[in-house]
GUGU-135248 format. One record per atom (N, C-alpha, C, CB): residue in three letters; x, y, z. Coordinates in steps of 0.2 Angstrom, whole numbers. Glycine has a CB too. Example, Ala and Ser with C-alpha at 12.3 -4.5 7.8 and 13.67 -1.06 7.14 Angstrom:
resn:x:y:z
ALA:66:-28:39
ALA:62:-22:39
ALA:66:-16:39
ALA:57:-22:45
SER:64:-11:35
SER:68:-5:36
SER:64:0:39
SER:70:-3:29
***
This chain:
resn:x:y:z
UNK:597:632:205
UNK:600:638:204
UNK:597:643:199
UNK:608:638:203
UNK:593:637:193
UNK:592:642:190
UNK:587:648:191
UNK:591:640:185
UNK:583:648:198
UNK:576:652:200
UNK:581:659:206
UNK:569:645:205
UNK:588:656:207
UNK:591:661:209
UNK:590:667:209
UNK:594:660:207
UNK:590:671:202
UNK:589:679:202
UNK:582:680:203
UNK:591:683:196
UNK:577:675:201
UNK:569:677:204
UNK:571:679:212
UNK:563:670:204
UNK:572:673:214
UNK:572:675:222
UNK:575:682:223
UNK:576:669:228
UNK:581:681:221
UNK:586:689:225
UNK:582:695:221
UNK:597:690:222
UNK:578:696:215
UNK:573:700:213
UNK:566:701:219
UNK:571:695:206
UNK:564:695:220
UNK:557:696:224
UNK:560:698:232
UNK:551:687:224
UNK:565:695:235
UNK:568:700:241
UNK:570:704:242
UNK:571:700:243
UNK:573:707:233
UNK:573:714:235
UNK:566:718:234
UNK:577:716:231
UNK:563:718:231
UNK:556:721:230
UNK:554:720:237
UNK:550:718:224
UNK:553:714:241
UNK:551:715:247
UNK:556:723:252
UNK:552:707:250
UNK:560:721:251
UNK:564:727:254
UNK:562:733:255
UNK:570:728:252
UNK:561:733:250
UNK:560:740:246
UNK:552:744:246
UNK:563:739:237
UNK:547:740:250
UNK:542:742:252
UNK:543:745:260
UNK:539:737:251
UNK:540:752:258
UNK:541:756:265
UNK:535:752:268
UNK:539:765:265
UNK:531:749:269
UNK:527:746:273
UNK:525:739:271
UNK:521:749:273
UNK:528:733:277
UNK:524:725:275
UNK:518:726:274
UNK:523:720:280
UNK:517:722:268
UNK:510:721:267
UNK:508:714:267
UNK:508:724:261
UNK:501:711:269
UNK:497:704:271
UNK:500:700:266
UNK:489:704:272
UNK:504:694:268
UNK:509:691:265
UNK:516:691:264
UNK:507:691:261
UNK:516:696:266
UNK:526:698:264
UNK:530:694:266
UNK:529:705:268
UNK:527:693:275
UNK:531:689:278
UNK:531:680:273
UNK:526:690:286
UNK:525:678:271
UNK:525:671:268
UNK:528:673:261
UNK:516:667:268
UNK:531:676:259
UNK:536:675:254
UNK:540:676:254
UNK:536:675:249
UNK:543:680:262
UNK:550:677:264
UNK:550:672:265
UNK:554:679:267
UNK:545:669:268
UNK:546:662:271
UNK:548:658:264
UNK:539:659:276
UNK:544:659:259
UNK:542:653:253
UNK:552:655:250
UNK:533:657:245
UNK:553:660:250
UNK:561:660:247
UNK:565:659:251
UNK:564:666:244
UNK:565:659:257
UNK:571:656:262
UNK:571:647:261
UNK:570:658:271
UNK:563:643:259
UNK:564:638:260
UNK:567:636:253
UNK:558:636:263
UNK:565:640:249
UNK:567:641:240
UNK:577:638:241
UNK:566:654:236
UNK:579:643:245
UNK:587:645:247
UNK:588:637:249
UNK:589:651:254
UNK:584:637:253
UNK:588:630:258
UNK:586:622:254
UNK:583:631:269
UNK:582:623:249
UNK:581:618:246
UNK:587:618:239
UNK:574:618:245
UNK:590:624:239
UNK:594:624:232
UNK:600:621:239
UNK:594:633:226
UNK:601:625:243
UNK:607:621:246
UNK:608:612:247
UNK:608:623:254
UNK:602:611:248
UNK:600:605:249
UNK:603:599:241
UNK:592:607:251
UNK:601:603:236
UNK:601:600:228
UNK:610:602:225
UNK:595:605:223
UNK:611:607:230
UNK:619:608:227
UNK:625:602:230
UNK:623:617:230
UNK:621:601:239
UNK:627:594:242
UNK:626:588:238
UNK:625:592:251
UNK:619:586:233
UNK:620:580:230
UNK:623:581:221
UNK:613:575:232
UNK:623:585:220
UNK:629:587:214
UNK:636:584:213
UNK:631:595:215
UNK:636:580:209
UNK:643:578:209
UNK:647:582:207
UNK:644:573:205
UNK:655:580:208
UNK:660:583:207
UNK:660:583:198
UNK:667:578:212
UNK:662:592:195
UNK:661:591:191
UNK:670:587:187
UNK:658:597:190
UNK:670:587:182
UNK:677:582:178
UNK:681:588:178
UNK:677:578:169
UNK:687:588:178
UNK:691:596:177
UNK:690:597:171
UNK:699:596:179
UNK:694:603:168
UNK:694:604:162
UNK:690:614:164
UNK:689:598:157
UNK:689:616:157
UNK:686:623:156
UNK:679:623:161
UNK:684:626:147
UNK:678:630:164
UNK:670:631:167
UNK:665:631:163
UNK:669:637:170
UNK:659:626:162
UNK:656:630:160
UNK:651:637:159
UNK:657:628:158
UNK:647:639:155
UNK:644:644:155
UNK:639:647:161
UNK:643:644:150
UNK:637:639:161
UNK:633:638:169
UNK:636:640:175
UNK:631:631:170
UNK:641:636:177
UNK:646:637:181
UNK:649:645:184
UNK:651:633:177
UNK:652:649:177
UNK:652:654:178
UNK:646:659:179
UNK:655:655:175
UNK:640:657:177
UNK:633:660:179
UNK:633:660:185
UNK:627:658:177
UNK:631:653:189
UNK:631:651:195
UNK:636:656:200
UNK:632:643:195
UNK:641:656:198
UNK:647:660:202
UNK:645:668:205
UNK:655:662:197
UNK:645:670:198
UNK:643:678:196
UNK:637:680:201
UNK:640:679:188
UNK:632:674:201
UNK:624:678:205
UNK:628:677:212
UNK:613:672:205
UNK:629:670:214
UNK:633:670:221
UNK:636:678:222
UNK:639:664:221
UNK:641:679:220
UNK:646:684:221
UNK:642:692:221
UNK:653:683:215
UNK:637:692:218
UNK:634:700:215
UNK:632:701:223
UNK:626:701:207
UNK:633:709:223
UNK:630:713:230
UNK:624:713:232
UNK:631:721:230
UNK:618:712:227
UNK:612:711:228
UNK:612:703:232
UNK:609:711:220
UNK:614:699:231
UNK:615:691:234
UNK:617:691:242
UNK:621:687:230
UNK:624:698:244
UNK:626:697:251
UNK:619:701:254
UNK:634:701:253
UNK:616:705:249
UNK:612:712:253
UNK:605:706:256
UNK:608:722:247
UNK:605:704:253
UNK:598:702:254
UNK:595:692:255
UNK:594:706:245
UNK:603:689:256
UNK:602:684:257
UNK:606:682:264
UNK:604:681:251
UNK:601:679:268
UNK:605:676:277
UNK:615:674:272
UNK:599:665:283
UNK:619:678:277
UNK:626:678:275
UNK:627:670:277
UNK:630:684:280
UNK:627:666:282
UNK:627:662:284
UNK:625:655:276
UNK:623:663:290
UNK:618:655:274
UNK:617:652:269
UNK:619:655:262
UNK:611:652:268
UNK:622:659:260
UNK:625:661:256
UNK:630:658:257
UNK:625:666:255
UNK:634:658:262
UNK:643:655:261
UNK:641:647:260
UNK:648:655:269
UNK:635:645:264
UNK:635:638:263
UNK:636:637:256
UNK:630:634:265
UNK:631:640:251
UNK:629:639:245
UNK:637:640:240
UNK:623:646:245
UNK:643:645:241
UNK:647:647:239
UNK:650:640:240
UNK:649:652:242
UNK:653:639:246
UNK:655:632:249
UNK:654:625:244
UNK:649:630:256
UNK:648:624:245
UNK:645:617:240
UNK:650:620:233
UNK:633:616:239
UNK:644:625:230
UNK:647:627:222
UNK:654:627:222
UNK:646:635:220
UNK:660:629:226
UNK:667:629:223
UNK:668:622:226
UNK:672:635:226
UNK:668:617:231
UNK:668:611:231
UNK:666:607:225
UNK:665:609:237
UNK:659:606:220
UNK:656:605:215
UNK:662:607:209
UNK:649:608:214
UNK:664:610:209
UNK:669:615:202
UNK:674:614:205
UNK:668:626:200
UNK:679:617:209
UNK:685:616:209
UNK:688:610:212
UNK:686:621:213
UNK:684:606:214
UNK:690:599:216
UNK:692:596:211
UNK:686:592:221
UNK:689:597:204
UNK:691:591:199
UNK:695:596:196
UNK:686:587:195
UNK:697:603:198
UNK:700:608:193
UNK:709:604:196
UNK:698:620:196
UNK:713:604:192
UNK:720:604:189
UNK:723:609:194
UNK:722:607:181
***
């Protein structure tokens, strides 16, 4: 999660070019597989112990949740991503 805000950084810069340019396409490709390999690393994450969040925890929330993340990330993988994260954090919450 930590390369998180790169990716949603470098998709948006893709966006925001009035014209593809040679490669564009292969670094969405390179950050979708970015996405689907962090999904991949969040399902073998153990359940954290209950108790306070920590700082990480609420970091990881925040990028999930920010408008830049729904604009510019398949909605579908984003929920997954949501999904795993509050299953990881909240099962052991009280």
């Amino acid at each position: 999660m930590a390369r998180f805000p790169l990716i949603l950084q470098i998709l948006g810069e893709l966006g925001q070019a009035p014209v593809p340019f040679p490669g564009d396409d292969d670094i969405r490709h390179g950050c979708e597989r970015a996405l689907t390999a962090m999904l991949s690393e969040l399902a073998r994450i153990k359940i954290a112990p209950a108790g306070k969040p920590s700082k990480a925890e609420e970091t990881a929330q925040s990028w999930l949740s920010s408008p830049g993340s729904a604009q510019l990330i398949d909605a579908d993988k984003l929920q997954r991503m949501q999904q795993f994260i509050d299953r990881i954090l909240n099962s052991a919450r009280p």
